[in-house]
N, C-alpha and C positions, 0 to 999 in steps of 0.2 A: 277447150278449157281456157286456152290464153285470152278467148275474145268474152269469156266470162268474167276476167278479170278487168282488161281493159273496162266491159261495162259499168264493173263495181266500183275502179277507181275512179271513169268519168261522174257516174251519179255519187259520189262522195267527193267530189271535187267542185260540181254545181251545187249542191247543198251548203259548202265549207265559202264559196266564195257569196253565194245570196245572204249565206248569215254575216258574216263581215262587212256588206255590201249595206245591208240593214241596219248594224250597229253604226255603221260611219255617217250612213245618213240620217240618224239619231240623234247623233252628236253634231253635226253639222246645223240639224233645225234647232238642235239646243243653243248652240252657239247663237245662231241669229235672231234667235227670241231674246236671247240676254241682250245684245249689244240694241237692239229694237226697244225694247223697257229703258236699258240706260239711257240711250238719245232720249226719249220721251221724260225722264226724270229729269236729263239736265236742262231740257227745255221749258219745264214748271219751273227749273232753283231761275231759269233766266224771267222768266215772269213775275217773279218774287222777288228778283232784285226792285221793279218797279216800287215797292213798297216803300224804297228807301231813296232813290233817285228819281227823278220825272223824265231824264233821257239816260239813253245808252249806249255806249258807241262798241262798234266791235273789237276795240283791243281790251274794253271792259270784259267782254267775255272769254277772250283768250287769257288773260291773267284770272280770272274768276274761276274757268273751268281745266284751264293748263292743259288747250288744245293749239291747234295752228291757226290764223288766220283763214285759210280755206276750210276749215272744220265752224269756226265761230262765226262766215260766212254762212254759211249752212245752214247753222241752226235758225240763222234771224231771217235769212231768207222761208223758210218753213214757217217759221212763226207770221210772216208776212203774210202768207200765201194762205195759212189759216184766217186770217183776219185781226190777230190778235195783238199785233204790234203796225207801225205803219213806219215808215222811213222818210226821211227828209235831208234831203241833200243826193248827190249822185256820184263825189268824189272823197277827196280830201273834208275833212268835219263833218262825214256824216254820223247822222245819228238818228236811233229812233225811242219812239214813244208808243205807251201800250193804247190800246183804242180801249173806250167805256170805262 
């Protein structure tokens, strides 16, 4: 009888933890789908800024988007790398500009 029970609490204890196990990893892909959309939004308002300036430098996007420098690094490297901004300079004043 004891190893009946043992069986019942082990398969009620795999079940309790796959469901948990599920729900976190639910939330988890929730989680990175948002943060994945937000990057992707702020990187359109950075291509929108073009509308109103003809360069841009990266401490414009750090005060624009109220990130850190290695975040507004980021973004313009991404956009680089899409084709859709291009860079000039390699230190101190740089700046870039959207292509087309």
């Amino acid at each position: 009888m004891t190893a009946f029970y043992i069986i019942i609490v082990g398969l009620i204890g795999a079940w309790l933890g796959y469901t948990l196990a599920s729900k976190r990893k639910a939330k988890l892909n929730s989680y990175t789908q948002n943060q994945i959309r937000e990057k992707e939004e702020r990187k359109t308002k950075i291509l929108e800024l073009f509308k109103t300036q003809d360069q841009i430098a990266n401490n414009d996007i750090e005060k624009f988007h109220g990130v850190s420098d290695a975040t507004a690094t980021n973004y313009l490297d991404e956009l680089e790398k899409e084709g859709k901004i291009t860079q000039h300079g390699e230190s101190r004043g740089t700046y870039y500009t959207k292509n087309g």
